[in-house]
C-alpha positions in Angstrom: -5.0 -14.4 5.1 -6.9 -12.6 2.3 -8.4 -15.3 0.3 -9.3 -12.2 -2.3 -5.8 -10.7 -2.7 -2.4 -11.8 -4.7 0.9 -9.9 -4.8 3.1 -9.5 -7.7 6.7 -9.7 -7.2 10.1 -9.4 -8.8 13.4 -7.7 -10.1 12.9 -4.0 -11.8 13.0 -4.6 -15.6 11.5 -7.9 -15.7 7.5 -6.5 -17.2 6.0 -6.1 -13.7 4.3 -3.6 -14.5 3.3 -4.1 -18.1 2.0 -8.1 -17.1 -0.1 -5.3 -13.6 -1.7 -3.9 -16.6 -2.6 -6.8 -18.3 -4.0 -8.4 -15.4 -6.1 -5.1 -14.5 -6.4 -2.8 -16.8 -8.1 1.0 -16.5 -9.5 -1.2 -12.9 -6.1 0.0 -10.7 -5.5 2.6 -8.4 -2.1 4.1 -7.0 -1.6 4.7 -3.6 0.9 4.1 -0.5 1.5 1.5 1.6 0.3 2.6 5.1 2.8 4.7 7.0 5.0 5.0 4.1 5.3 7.5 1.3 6.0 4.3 -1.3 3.9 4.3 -4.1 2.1 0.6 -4.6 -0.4 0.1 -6.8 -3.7 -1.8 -6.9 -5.9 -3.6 -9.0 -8.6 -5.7 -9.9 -8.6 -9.0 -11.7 -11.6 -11.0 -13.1 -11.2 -14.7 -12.9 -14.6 -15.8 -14.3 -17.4 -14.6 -12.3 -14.8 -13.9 -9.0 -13.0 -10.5 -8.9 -9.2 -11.1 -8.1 -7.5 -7.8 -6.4 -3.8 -7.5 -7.1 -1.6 -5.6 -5.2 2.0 -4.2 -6.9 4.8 -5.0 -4.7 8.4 -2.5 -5.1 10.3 -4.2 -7.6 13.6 -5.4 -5.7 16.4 -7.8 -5.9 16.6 -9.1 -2.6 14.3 -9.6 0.3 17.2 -9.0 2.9 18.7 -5.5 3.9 17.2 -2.1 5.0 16.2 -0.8 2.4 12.4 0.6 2.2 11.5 -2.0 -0.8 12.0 -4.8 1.3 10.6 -3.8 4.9 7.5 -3.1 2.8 7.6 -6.3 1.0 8.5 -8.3 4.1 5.6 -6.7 5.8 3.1 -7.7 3.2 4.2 -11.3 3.3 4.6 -11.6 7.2 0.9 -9.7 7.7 -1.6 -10.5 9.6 -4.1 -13.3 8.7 -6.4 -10.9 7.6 -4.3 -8.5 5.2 -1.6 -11.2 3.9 -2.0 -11.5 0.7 -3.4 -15.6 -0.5 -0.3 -15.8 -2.9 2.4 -14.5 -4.4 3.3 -14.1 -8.8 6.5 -14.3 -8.8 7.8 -12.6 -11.9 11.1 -13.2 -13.7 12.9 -12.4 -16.8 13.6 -15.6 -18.8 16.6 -15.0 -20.1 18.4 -13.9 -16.8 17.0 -16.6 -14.6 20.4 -16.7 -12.4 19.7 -13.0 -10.7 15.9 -13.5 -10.9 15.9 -16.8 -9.1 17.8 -15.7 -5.9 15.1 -13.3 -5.0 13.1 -16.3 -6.0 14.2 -18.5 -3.4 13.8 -16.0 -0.9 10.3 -15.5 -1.6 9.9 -19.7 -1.3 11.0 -19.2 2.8 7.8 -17.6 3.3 4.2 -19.2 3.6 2.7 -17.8 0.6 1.9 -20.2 -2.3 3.7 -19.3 -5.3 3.3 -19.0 -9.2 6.4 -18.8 -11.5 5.5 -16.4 -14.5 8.5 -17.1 -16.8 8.4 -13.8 -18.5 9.9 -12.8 -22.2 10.2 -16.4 -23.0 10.8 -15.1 -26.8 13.9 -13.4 -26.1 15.3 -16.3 -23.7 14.3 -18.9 -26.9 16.1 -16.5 -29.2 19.6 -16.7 -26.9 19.3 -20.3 -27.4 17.5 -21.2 -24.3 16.3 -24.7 -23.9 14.8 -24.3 -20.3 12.7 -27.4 -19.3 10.0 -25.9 -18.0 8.2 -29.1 -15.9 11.8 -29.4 -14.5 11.6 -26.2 -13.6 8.3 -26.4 -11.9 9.2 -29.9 -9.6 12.8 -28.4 -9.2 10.6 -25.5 -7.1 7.5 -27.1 -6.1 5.4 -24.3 -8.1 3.4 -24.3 -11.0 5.2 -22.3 -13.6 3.4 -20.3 -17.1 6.0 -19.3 -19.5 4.7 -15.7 -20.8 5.5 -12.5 -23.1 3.4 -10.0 -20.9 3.9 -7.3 -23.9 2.1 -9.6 -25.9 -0.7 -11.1 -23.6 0.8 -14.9 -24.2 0.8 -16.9 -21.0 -2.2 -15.0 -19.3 -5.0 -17.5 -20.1 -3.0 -20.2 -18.3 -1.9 -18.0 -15.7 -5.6 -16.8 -14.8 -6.1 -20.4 -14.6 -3.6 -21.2 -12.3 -4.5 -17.9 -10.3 -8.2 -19.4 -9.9 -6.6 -23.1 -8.8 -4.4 -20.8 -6.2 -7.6 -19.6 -5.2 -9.2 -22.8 -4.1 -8.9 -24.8 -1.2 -5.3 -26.7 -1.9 -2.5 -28.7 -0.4 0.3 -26.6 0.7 3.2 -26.3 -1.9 6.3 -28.5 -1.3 9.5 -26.4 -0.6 12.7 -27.5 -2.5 14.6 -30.1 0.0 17.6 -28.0 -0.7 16.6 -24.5 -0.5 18.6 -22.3 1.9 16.7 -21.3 5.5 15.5 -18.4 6.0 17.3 -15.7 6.5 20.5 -17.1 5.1 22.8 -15.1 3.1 23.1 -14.4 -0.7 25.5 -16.0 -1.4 23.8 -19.3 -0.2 20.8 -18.6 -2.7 22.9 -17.5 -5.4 24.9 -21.4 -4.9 21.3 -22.8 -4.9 19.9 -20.7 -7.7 23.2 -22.2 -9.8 22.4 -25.8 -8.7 18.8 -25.1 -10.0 19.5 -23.8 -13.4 22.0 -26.9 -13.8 18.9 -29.1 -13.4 16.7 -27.2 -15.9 18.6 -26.9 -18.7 19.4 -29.9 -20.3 22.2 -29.4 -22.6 23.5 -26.6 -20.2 22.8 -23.3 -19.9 22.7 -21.0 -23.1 25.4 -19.0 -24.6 24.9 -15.5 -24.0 24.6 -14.9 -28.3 22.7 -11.9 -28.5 24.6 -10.0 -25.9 27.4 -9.5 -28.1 24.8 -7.8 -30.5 23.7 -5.7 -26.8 27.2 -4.7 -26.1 27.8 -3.5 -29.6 24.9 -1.1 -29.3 26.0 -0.3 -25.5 29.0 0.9 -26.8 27.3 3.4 -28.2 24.3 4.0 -26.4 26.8 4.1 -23.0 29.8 6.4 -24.4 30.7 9.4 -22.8 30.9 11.4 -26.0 28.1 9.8 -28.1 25.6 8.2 -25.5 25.4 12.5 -24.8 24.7 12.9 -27.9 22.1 10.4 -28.6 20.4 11.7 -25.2 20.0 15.0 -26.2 18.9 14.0 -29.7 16.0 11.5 -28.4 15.3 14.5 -26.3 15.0 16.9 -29.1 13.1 14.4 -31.0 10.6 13.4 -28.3 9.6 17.4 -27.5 9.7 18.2 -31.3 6.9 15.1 -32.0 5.4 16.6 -29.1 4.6 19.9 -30.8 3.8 18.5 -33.7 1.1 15.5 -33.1 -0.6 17.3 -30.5 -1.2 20.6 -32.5 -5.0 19.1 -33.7 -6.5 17.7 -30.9 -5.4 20.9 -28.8 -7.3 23.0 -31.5 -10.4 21.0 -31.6 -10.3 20.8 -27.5 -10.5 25.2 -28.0 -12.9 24.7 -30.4 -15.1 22.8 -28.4 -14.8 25.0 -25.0 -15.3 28.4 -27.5 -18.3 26.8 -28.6 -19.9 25.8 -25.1 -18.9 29.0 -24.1 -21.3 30.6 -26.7 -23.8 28.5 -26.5 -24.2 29.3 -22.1 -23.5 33.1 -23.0 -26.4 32.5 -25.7 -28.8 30.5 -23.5 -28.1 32.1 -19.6 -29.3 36.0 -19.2 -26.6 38.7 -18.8 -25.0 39.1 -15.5 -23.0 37.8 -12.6 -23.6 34.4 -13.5 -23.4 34.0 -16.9 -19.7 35.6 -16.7 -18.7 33.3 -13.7 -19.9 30.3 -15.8 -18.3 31.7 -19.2 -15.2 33.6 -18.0 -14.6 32.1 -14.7 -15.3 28.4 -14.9 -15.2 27.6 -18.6 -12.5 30.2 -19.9 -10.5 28.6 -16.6 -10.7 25.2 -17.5 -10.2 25.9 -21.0 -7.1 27.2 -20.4 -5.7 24.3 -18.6 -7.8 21.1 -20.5 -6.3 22.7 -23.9 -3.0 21.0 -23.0 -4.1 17.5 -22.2 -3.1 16.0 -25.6 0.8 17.5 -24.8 1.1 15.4 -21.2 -0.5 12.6 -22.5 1.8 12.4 -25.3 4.5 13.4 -23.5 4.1 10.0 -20.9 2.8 8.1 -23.4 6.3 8.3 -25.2 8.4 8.4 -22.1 6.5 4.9 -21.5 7.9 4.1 -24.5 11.5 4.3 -24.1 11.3 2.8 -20.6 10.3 -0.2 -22.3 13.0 -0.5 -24.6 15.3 -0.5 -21.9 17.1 3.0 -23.2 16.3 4.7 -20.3 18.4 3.0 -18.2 21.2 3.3 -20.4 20.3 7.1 -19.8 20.6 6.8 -16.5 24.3 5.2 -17.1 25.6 7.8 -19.0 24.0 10.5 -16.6 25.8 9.0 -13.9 29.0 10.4 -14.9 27.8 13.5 -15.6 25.8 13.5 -11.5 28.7 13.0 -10.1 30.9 15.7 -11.5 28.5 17.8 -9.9 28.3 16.1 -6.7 25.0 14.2 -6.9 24.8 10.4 -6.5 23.9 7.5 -9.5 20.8 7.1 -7.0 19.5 10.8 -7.8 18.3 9.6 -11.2 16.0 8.2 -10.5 14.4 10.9 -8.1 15.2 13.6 -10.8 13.4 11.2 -13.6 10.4 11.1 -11.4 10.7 14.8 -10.9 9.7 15.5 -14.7 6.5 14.3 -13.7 6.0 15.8 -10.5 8.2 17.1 -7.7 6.1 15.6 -4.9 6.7 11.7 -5.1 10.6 12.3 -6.5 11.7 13.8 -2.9 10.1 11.2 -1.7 11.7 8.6 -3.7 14.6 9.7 -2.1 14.0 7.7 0.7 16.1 4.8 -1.5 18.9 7.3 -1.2 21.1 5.8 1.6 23.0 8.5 2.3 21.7 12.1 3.9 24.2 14.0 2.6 23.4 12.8 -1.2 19.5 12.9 -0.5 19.6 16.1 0.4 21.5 17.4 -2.9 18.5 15.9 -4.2 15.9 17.4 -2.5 17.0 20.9 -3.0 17.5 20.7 -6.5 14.3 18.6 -7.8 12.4 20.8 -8.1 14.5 22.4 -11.0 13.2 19.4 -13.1 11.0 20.9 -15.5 7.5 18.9 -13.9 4.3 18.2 -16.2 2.6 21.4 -14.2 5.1 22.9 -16.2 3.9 22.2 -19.5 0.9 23.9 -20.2 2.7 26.9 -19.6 5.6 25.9 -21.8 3.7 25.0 -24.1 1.5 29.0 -24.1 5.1 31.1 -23.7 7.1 29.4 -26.3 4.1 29.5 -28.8 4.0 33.1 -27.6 7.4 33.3 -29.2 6.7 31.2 -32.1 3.2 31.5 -33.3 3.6 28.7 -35.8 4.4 25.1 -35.0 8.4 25.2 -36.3 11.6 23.1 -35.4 12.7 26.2 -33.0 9.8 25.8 -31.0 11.1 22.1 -30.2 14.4 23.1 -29.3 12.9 26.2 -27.3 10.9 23.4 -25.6 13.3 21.0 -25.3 15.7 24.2 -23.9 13.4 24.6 -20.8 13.9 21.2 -19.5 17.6 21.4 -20.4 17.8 25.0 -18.5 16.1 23.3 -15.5 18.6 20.7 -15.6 21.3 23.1 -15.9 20.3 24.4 -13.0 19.8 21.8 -10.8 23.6 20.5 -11.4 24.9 24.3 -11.1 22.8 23.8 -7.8 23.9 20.7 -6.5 27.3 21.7 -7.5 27.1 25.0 -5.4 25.5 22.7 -2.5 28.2 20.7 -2.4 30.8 23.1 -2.3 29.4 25.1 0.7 26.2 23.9 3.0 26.4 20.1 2.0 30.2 18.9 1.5 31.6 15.8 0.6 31.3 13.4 -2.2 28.7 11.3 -3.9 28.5 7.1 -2.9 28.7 5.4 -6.0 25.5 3.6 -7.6 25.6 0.0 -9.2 22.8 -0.1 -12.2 21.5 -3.2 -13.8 21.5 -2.4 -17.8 17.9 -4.3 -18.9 17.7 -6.5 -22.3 16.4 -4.3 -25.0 12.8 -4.7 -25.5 9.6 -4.3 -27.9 7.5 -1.9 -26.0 4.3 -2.0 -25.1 1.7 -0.5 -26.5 -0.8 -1.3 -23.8 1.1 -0.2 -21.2 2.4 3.2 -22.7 -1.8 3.8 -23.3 -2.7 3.1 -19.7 0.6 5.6 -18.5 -1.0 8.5 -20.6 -4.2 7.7 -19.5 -3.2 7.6 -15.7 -1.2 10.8 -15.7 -4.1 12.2 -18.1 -6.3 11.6 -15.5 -4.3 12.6 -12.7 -4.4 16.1 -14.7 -7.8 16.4 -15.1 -8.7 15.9 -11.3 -6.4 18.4 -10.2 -8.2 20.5 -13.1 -11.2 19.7 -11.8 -10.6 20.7 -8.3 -7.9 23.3 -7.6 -7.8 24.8 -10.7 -11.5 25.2 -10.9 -11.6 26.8 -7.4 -8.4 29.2 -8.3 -10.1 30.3 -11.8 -13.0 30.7 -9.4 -11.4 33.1 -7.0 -9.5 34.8 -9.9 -12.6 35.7 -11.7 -13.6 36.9 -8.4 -10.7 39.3 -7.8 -10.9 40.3 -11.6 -14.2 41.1 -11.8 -15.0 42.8 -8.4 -15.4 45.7 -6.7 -17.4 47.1 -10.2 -16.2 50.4 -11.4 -18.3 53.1 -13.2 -18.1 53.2 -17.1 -15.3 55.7 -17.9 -16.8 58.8 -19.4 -14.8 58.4 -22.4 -16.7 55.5 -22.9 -20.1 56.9 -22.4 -19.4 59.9 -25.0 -18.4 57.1 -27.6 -21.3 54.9 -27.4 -23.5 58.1 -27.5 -21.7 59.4 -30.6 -22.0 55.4 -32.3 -26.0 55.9 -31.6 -26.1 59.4 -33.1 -28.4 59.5 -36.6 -26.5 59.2 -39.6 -23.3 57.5 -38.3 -22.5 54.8 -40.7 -22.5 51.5 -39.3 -19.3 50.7 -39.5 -18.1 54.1 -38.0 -20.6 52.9 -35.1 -19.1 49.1 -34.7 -15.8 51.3 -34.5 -16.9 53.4 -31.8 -19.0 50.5 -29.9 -15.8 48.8 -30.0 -13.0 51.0 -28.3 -15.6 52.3 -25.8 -16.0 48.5 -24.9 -12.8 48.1 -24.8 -11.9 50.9 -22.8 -14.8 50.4 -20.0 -13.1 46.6 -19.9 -9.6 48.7 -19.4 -11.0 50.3 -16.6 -12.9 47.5 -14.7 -10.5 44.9 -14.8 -8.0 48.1 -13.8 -10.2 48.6 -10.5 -10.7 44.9 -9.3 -9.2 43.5 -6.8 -6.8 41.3 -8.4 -5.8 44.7 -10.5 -5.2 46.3 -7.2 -2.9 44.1 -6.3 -1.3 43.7 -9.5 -0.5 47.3 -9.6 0.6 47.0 -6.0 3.4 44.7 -6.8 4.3 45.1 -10.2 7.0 47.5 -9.8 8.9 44.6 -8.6 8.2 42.9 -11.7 8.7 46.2 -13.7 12.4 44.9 -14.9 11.5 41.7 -16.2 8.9 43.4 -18.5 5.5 42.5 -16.9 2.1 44.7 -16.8 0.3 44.2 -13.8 -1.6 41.7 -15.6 0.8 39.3 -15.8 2.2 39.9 -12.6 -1.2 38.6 -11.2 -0.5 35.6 -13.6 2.9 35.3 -11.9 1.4 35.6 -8.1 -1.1 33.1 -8.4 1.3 30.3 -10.1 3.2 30.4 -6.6 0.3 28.3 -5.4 0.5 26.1 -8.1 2.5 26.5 -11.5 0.1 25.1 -13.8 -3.1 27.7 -12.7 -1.1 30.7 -14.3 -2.7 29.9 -17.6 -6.2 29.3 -16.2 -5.5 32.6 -14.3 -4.5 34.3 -17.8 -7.2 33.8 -19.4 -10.1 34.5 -16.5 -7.9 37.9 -16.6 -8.5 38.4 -20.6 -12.0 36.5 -20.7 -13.1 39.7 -18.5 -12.0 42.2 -21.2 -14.5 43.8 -22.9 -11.9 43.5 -25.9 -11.8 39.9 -25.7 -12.8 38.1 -28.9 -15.5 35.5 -27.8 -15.0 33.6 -31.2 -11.1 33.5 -30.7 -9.3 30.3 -29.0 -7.5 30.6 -25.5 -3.9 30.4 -26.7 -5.0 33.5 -29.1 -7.0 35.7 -26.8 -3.9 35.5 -24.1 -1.7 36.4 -27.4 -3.3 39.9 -28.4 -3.3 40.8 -24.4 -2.8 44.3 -24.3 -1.1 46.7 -21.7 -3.0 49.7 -20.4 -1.5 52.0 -22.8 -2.3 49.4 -25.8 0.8 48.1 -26.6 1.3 43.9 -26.5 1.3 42.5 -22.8 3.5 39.5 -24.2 6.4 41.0 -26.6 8.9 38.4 -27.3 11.5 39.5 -24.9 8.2 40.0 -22.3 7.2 36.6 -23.2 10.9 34.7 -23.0 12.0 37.0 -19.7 8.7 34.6 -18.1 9.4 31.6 -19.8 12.7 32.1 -18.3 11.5 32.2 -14.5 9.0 29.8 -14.8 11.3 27.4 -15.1 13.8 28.3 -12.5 11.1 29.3 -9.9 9.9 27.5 -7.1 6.3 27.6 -7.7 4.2 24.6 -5.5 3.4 24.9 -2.1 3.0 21.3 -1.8 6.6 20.6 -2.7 7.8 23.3 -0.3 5.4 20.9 2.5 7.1 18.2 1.4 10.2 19.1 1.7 9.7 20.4 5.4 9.1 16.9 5.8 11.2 14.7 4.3 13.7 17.1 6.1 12.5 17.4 9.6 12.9 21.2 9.4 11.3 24.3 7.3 15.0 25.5 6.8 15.5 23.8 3.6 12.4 24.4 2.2 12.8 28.5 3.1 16.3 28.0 1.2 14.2 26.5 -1.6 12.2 28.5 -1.5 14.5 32.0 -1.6 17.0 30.6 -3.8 15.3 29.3 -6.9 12.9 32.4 -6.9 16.2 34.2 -6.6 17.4 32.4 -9.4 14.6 33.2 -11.9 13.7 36.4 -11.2 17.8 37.6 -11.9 18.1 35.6 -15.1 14.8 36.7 -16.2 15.7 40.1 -15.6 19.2 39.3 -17.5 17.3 38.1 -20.4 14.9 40.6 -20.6 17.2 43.5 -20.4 19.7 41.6 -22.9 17.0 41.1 -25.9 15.7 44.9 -25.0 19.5 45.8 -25.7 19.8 44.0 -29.1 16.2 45.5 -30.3 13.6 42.5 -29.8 11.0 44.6 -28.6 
């Protein structure tokens, strides 16, 4: 066995991955376990001078049954001397030791050594608890460390008994009456009884704060008004969003404006110095500019999680799935999906039935994703150009339009290509919960991260390409342009007059080169398609590109307008994509223009990686193709609905 390696174990809900994060910090890594597409995670530990690593098992409640979780964990434990794990941290909640402790006794049938972490200790004490925790420990034969992982109590002593674990020891003494391996649940849930019996002296504690939980349940849980306090917290979260990150995004503009100048100032004029200013800076620019939104965004979805709301979301949405013919498990996968499309259809591997995971499938990728955002976040303050409540709820509308959608979707689904009706879903409501700071940081960070690499590699090679296409084959200067930079140099022209003249004909010669590029070749080529939803060729070149991946069609936006000889060097991204202009002058991105793309970038399928995936998790490219035509159907019709209705009430 790895004699470098421990596993952490336990029920969802109980602070696995809040006490992962205390034990490793900014040191882990996500991954999968080999030949699976389960997410694990891994990290590194230091115990003194000797680096611990710690590997994340699925959260589960029960080492027995099919389902992925357990496979996975049962192959961990049953490894190989080499790859099985030294021990095993057992984590479970305090105050609902009954339910933890049958998973627990499982986990005692294998050969690991174990270590009880006793998590949220407080809230068992404040239900009354008066758990003997030495009884506890002889009762199992392993050393148990009462702990409040939020709050970093219990980790000294359990690093210490993580280093005695480490050492050479005797092996751990199983409890005489422990069910054998293998036996059912009911037989551990009889022993997990008999246990807690033993352990709490004057008997186990009255369940006094749960009448204060069911109180806010009722609420929280109702058809009517658990709806409405989703849709509010919703609201709320989107409308902070806007808000907090407005100054950080300008200073991030600020700083890429100013690097852009000082290359421009510093390399010679030519090929170069426009790759490096327009194509690689202007491209990252446009996609960096939106960090501060997903990391707030996942910094205050970590949030919630913690309090234990979220699953009281997912209660409430499970009445609402199954109207439209999608299982309780799809919450999950659809939850996921608002960070990325890829690892939801793969999380719907936990779906047991095909039928219900492949409603899923086909309608995740509705779920308004975080590749999403940066262009949320450009079209609706295209339609608001200050910071207002509307732009919020225009925010918040896009992920409540892709949701719309998916149900319409799964609905249709289900009433033609995949019949039949949803298997119900049984969901464990957590404890309410202080949440963690720590761990809410290190989600931001992670998914901040996660943004930047993908920044740093395919959006850096797109903006590349783009700048490429936008700036190549080179035209000859328009003659109208000559004539006006010979009449600004004339004698006797007064200077402003001249700036005038300088101006227009730069503008017009950057008219006519970005006109005979490549990528304005193409745009022209295909933007009678587009013509109806209100798009110029230059944002139909935006719109083309984003089918490789949504989140490039800003990058791809502003290598187009960085090549304009109009362009305002001193002006941030967001602005410079703002005053776009048409060939004929007028604004590429009216408000009807600019909702009309909102609009289909929503509804669009847009990510050939989720298109692969899909082919995959499927067996066959039919369901992505249908993916693929129908939600590009989808958009491009309302688009065109919205567009032509706001053209027909006056919004230009």
């Amino acid at each position: 066995m790895s004699a470098s390696s421990v596993a952490l174990l336990g029920n969802p809900n109980t602070g696995k991955t809040t006490l992962f994060n205390r034990l490793c910090g900014a040191r882990a890594k996500t991954s999968n376990f080999p030949g699976t597409t389960t997410a694990m995670r891994r990290g590194r530990s230091q115990l003194g001078d000797r680096s611990l690593e710690v590997i994340d098992l699925p959260g589960l409640y029960s080492l027995q049954g099919e389902s992925p979780e357990a496979a996975i964990v049962r192959d961990v434990l049953r490894g190989d001397e080499a790859t099985r794990p030294a021990g095993v941290i057992a984590l479970v909640d305090a105050a609902n030791l009954v339910r933890n402790l049958v998973l627990v006794g499982e986990l005692l049938t294998f050969d690991e050594p174990v270590i009880l972490a006793l998590n949220m200790i407080d809230l068992a004490e404040r239900l009354g608890s008066r758990l003997d925790v030495k009884a506890l420990s002889r009762r199992l034969g392993v050393p148990v460390v009462p702990m409040v992982a939020s709050k970093g109590v219990g980790l000294a002593p359990l690093r210490t008994e993580l280093s005695a674990l480490m050492a050479p020891h005797p092996p751990q003494v199983r409890p005489a009456d422990l069910p054998a391996a293998g036996a059912s649940l009911e037989q551990f849930t009889a022993w997990a009884d008999d246990v807690l019996r033993d352990v709490y002296p004057g008997g186990a504690p009255a369940a006094a704060l749960d009448a204060r939980i069911e109180r806010i349940d009722r609420v929280l849980t109702h058809p009517v008004w658990g709806t409405v306090t989703f849709l509010v917290v919703m609201g709320a979260l989107f409308w902070t969003l806007f808000e907090l990150a407005t100054v950080p995004m300008d200073l991030i503009e600020w700083t890429f404006g100013y690097l852009g100048s000082a290359v421009s100032a510093v390399l010679p004029a030519g090929a170069i110095r426009d790759l490096v200013t327009d194509g690689i800076i202007g491209g990252i620019a446009g996609t960096v500019v939106f960090l501060p939104q997903i990391c707030l965004l996942f910094f205050m979805i970590s949030l919630l999680e913690d309090t234990g709301y979220l699953a009281r979301a997912a209660f409430v949405n499970d009445r609402f799935f199954r109207r439209f013919g999608l299982s309780g498990h799809a919450f999950v996968p659809l939850l996921t999906a608002h960070a990325c499309a890829l690892p939801a259809i793969m999380s719907t591997r936990l779906i047991p039935n095909r039928r219900d995971r492949l409603a899923t499938i086909m309608v995740a990728p509705f779920m308004s994703c975080s590749a999403r955002l940066p262009v949320y976040v450009l079209l609706t303050g295209l339609l608001f150009t200050e910071p207002t409540v509307w732009s919020g709820v225009a925010f918040a509308g896009c992920y409540l339009l892709g949701s719309t959608a998916a149900f319409f979707s799964a609905w249709l689904f289900g009433k033609t290509a995949l019949k039949g009706a949803p298997r119900p879903m049984v969901l464990e409501l957590p404890t309410y919960k202080r949440p963690s700071l720590n761990n809410a940081l290190l989600t931001a960070k992670d998914q901040g991260r996660a943004f930047l690499q993908t920044a740093g590699t395919v959006i850096v090679a797109i903006c590349v390409v783009m700048w490429w296409l936008s700036a190549y084959p080179r035209v000859e200067v328009p003659a109208e342009a000559v004539a006006l930079r010979a009449g600004a140099a004339q004698a006797g022209v007064a200077p402003e007059v001249a700036e005038q003249l300088q101006t227009r004909a730069d503008t017009l010669q950057g008219k006519a080169e970005q006109a005979g590029s490549f990528a304005g070749m193409a745009g022209r080529a295909i933007q009678p398609v587009f013509a109806p939803l209100g798009y110029d060729w230059q944002l139909t070149v935006g719109v083309l590109t984003s089918f490789l991946a949504r989140e490039v069609f800003v990058s791809t936006m502003s290598v187009i307008v960085g090549g304009g000889a109009d362009a305002d060097p001193d002006a941030g991204v967001r602005e410079r994509i703002r005053t776009m202009t048409r060939d004929d002058g007028s604004p590429v991105f009216t408000p009807a223009t600019a909702a009309s793309a909102l609009i289909f970038f929503v509804l669009a399928m847009q990510c050939l990686p989720t298109l692969a995936v899909t082919r995959k998790e499927t067996g066959t490219a039919k369901y992505a193709l249908v993916q693929l035509g129908y939600m590009s159907g989808l958009a491009y019709v309302t688009a065109f609905i919205v567009y032509q209705a706001l053209r027909a009430s006056g919004v230009a």
